[in-house]
C-alpha positions in Angstrom: 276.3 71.8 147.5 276.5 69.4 144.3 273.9 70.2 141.4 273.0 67.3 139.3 271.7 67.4 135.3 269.6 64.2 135.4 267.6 65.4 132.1 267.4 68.3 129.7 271.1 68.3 129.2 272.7 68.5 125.9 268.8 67.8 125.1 265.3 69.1 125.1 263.3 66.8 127.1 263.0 65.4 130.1 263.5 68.1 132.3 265.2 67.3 136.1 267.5 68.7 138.5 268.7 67.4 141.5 270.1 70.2 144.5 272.0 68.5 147.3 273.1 70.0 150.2 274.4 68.2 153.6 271.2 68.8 155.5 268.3 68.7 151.9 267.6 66.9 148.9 265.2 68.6 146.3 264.4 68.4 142.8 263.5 71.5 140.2 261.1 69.4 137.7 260.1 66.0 137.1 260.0 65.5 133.5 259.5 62.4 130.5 261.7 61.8 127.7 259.8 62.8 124.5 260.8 61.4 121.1 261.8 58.3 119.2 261.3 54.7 120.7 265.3 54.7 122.1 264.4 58.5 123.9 261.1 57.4 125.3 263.0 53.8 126.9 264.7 56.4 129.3 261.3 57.1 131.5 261.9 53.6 132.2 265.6 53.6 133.8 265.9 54.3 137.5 266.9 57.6 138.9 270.6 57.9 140.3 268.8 59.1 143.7 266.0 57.4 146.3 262.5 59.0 145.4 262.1 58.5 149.4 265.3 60.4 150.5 263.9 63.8 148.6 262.4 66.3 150.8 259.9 68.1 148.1 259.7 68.9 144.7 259.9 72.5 143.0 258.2 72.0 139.2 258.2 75.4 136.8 255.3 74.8 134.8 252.8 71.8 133.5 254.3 70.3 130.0 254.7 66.8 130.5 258.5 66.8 129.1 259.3 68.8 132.7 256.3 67.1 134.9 255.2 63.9 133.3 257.5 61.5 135.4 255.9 62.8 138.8 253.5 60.0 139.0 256.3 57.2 139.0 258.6 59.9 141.4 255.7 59.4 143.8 254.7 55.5 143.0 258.4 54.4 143.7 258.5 56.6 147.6 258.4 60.0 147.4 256.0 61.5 150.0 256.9 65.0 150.2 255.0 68.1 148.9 255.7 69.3 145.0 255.4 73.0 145.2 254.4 75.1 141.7 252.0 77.9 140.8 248.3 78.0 141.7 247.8 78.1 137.8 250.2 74.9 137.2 248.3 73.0 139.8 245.2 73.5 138.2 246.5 72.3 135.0 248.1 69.2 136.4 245.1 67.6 136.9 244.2 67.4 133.1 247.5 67.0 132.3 248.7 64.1 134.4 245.8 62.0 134.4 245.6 62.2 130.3 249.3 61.2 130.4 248.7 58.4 132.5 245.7 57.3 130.7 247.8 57.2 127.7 250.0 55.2 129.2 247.8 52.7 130.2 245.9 52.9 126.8 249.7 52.3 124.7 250.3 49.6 127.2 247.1 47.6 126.7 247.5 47.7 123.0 250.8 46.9 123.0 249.8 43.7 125.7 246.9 43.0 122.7 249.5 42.8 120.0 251.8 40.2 122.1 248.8 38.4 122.8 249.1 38.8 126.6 246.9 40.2 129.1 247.1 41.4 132.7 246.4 39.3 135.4 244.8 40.3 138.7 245.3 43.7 137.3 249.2 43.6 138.0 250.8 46.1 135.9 254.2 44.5 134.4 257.4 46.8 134.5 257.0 48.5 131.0 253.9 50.5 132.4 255.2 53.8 133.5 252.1 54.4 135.9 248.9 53.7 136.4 245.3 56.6 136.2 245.6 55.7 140.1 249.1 56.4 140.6 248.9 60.0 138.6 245.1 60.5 141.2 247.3 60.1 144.3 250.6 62.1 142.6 247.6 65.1 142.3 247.3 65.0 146.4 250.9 65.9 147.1 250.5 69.2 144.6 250.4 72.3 146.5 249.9 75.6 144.3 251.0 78.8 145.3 250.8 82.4 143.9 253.4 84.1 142.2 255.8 86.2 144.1 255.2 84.8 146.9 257.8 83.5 149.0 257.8 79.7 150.2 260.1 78.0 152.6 259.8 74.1 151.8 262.6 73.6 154.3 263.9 75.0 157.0 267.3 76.0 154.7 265.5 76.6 151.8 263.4 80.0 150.6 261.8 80.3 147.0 259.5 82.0 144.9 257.8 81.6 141.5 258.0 84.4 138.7 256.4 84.5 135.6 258.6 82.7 133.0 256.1 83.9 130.0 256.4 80.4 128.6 252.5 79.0 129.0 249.8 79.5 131.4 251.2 79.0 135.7 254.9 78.9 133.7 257.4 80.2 136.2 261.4 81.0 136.8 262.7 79.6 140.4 264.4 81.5 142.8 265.9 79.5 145.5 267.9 80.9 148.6 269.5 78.4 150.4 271.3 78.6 153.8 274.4 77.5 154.5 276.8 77.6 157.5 278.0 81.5 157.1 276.1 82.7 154.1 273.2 82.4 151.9 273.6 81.2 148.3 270.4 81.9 145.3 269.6 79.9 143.0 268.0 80.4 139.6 266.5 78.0 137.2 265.1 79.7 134.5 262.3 76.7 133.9 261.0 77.6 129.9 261.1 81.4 129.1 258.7 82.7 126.3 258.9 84.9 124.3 257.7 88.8 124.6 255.2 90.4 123.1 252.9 87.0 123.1 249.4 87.3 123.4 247.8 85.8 126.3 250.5 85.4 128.7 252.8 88.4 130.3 256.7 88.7 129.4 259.2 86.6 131.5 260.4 88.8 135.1 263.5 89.9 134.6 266.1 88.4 137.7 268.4 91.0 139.4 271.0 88.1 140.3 272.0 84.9 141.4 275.1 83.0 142.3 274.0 79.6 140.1 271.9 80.5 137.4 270.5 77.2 135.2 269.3 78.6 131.8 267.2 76.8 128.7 268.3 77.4 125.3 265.5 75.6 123.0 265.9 78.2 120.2 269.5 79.3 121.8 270.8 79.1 117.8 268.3 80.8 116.3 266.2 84.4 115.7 262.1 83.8 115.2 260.7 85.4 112.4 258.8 88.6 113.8 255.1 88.5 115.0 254.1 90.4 112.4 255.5 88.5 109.2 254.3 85.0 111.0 251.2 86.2 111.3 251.2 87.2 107.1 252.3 84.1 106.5 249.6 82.5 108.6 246.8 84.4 106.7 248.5 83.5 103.3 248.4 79.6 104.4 244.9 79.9 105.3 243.7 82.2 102.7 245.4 79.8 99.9 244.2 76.1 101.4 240.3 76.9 102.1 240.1 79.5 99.4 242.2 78.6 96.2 242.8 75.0 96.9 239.5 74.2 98.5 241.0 71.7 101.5 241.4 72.1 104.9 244.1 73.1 107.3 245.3 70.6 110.4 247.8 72.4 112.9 249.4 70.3 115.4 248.9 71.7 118.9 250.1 71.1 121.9 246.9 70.8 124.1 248.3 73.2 126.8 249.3 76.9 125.1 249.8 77.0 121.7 246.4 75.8 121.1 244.5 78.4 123.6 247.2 81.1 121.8 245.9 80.1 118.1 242.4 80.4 119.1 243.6 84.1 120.4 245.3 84.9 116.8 242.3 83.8 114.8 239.9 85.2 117.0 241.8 88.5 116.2 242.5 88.1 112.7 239.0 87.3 112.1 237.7 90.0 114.5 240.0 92.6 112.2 238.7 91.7 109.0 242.0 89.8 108.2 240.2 86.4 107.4 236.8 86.2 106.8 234.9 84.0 109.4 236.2 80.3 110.2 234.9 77.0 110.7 237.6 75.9 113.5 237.7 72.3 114.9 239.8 71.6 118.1 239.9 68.2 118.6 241.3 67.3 122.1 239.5 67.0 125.2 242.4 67.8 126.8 242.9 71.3 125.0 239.0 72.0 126.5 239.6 71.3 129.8 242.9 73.4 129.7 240.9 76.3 128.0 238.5 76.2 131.0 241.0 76.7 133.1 242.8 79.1 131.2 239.6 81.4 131.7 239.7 80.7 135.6 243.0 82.7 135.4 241.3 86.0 133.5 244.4 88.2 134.2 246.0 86.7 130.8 242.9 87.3 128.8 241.4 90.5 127.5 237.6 90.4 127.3 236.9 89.6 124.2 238.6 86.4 124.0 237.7 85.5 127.0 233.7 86.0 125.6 235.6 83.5 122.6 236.8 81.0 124.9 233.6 80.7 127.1 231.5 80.4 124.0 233.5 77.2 122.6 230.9 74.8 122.5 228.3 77.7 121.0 228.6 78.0 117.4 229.0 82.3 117.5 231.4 85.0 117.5 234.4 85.4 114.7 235.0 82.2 114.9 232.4 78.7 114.0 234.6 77.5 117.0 233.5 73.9 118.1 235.4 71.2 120.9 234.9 68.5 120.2 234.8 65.3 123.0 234.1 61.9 121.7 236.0 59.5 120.0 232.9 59.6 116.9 233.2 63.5 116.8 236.8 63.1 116.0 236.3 60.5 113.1 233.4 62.7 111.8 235.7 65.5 111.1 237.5 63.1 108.5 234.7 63.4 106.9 235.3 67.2 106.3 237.0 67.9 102.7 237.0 71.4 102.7 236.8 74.8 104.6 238.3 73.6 107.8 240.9 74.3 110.8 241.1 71.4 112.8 243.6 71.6 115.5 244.4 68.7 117.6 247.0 67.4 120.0 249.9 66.2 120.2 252.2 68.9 119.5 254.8 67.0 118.1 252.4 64.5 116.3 253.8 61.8 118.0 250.2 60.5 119.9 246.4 61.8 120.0 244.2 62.4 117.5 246.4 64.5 115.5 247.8 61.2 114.0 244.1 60.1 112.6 244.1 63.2 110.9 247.3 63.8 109.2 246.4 59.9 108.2 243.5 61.2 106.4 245.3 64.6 105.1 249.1 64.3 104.5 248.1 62.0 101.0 246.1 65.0 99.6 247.8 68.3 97.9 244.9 70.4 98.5 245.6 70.3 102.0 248.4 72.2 104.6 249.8 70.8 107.7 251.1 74.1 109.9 254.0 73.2 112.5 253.8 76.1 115.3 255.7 74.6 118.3 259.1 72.7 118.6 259.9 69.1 117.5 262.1 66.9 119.1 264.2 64.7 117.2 262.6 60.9 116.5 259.0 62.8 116.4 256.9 62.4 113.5 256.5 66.3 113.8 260.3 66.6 113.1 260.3 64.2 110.1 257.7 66.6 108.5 259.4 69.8 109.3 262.5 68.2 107.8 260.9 67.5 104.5 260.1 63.6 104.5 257.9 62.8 101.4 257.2 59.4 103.0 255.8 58.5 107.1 254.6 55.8 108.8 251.6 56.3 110.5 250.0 53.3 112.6 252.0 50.9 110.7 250.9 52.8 107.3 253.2 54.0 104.9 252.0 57.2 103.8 253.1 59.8 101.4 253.8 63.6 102.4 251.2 64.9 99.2 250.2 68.0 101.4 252.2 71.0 101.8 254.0 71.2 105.5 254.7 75.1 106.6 256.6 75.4 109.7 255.5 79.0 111.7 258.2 79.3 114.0 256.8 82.7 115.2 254.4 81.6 116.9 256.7 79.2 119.5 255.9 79.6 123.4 259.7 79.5 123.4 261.9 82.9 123.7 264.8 83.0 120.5 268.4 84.0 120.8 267.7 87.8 121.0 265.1 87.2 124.0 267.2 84.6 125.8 270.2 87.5 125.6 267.9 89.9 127.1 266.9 88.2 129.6 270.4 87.4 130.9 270.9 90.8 130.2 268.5 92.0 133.1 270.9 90.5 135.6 273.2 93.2 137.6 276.2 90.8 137.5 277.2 87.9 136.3 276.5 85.1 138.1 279.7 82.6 139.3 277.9 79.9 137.0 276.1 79.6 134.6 274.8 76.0 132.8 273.1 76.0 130.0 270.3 73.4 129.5 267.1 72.5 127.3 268.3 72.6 123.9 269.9 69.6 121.9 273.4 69.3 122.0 275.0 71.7 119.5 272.3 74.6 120.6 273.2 74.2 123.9 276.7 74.3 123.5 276.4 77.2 120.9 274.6 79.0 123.3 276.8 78.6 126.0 279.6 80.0 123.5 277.4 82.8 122.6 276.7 83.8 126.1 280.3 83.7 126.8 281.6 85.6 123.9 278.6 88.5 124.2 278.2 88.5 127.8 282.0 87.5 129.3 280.2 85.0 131.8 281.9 81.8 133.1 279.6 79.1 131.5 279.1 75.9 130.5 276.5 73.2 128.8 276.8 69.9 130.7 275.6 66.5 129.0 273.3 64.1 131.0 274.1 62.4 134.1 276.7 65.5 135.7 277.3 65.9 138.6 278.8 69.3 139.4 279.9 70.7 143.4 278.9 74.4 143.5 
């Protein structure tokens, strides 16, 4: 059996795992580099495998940095089934056609600026994939409930838990058979952090021979719920109060943005902040919050009521979607009193680029950083105190005040990641530590080993390892 670390080693994106065996071929996640121009030239490279030779797919959860390359897996062979949760699948839909559509759309501009255009509608090589290509990706998708047991193979059993992370976000149990004996499997996909609204804690894992573990925030303690959420209301309180501008918070379209709604729907519903005038601008995020409500088990009732009402200017929250590409520009026309949230969640594409064009010059206003930014992001270059960005070719200066929330991240912290392992009856015979950039991963690994006496290691991109 030979497990290879294809992506997300040493590193945060591009999540992908390869499982061989003599007799099957699978891969846990399918995911896109994220971050600076050098990063994202790696979606291009080949895989060291045939996408034809794989027999399915197993994918933990819907963020493009661990699904986004499943269009190309299928466009260059692969015909088998990709197995994930009923919630994942639904979410894939929005999530892989908008990627592909921003593909094309970054393509095309990029053809304009070279003064080239397409002929015959041939795509050239530096297109990832095509709208078409993510459409018939979509038809090899099959969702399944959690805790339910699959068998994708004749050798192989599996079943989805409840990572915690986002919405359909699962840990992967795999048995697989072998001549003489049964070996499990366990990847641990993203694990959130408990005590988050919306979605439940991560399922603690009795055991497993091979455990593969992230360690995003393996280096680090979040600040607790309750002093995140003070310091939210202070940021809010002071910008659209004191300093009379407006607040823009950099979402990722899928979780954090359905989870901020959830927070300001509370705070607001508590008396914390008086009512809002909140603007989420990403199609995307309101097709994801529609099918967040399909899934009702995460919600309590009145958020759902929130939620449905999105387009209805009632409840705690003056909560409005907004859809076309006018909407969007007219909020830049909003000085004052405003929460706009908008995609993406590193700031690296989407509309959240327009408007921390229009906002990052002016001192009145706050930029809030909630989720994780990968190296070579804009995102990153704000949360690491860069007075001066580029921003379509613009060179802007940082004026407004950046405050990063780290609280709120979908992502569980040292302490969590530590319990977690901790609900395992005995230490697996390895352990690899992945997801995290190179020192967190590697401190992590050194952590686990000095607090939990496991064998352990982090390994960097591209190894190869026999089981």
């Amino acid at each position: 059996m030979r497990l290879s670390f294809i992506g997300a080693a040493q590193e945060v994106t591009g999540s992908c795992f390869l499982v061989e065996t003599d007799e099957v071929r699978f891969l846990v996640d399918c995911g896109m580099f994220q971050g600076g121009r050098e990063v994202r030239e790696r979606n291009f490279q080949g895989w060291p495998f045939d996408p034809r030779t794989l027999d399915f797919v197993l994918l933990t959860h819907a963020h493009i940095d661990h699904s986004g390359l499943l269009p190309r897996l299928c466009a260059l062979g692969f015909k088998g089934p990709i197995h994930t949760t009923t919630a994942t699948a639904d979410l894939l839909s929005v999530m892989l056609l908008d990627s592909a559509f921003i593909q094309e759309s970054d393509w095309t501009r990029a053809q304009r600026k070279r003064g080239r255009t397409p002929r015959n509608g041939a795509a050239p090589a530096e297109l990832l994939y095509t709208v078409a290509q993510a459409e018939a990706c979509l038809a090899q998708v099959r969702g399944v409930a959690y805790d339910t047991e699959l068998k994708p193979h004749a050798d192989v059993r599996c079943r989805f838990r409840d990572a915690g992370h986002i919405l359909g976000s699962a840990i992967a149990e795999i048995w697989l058979d072998e001549p003489g004996r049964t070996r499990k499997l366990v990847f641990s996909g993203d694990l959130g952090q408990p005590g988050r609204p919306i979605v439940r804690d991560p399922t603690p894992i009795a055991d497993a021979d091979v455990l593969v573990v992230e360690s995003t925030y393996g280096n680090r303690l979040h600040r607790p719920m309750q002093e995140t959420v003070d310091e939210l209301v202070r940021v809010i309180e002071d910008v659209l109060r004191r300093r009379q501008g407006n607040v823009i918070i950099p979402a990722f379209a899928l979780g954090r943005t359905q989870e901020v709604l959830y927070l300001l729907t509370d705070l607001c519903r508590s008396g914390r902040l008086p009512p809002l005038q909140v603007f989420v601008d990403s199609p995307m995020a309101d097709k994801v919050t529609a099918i967040t409500e399909k899934h009702p088990e995460f919600l309590d009732d009145e958020t759902r009521a929130q939620l449905s009402q999105r387009h209805a200017r009632q409840g705690p929250l003056h909560l409005r979607f907004t859809q076309s590409v006018e909407e969007s520009i007219e909020l830049n026309r909003i000085k004052a009193g405003a929460i706009i949230i908008a995609a993406s969640g590193m700031c690296d594409a989407g509309r959240i680029k327009h408007h921390l064009r229009h906002h990052l010059g002016r001192p009145e206003c706050a930029v809030v950083i909630i989720g994780f930014q990968a190296v070579g992001t804009l995102g990153r270059r704000l949360v690491d105190g860069d007075k001066q960005v580029r921003i379509f070719g613009e060179e802007l200066k940082v004026r407004a005040s950046v405050h990063t929330i780290g609280g709120l991240s979908a992502h569980a912290d040292q302490a969590a990641l530590l319990g977690w392992l901790r609900g395992f009856r005995r230490a697996p015979a390895q352990t690899f530590v992945v997801h995290g950039e190179s020192a967190t991963a590697c401190g992590f690994a050194d952590t686990i080993a000095a607090e939990l006496g496991w064998r352990v290691e982090a390994p960097p991109a591209g190894a190869r390892i026999e089981l």
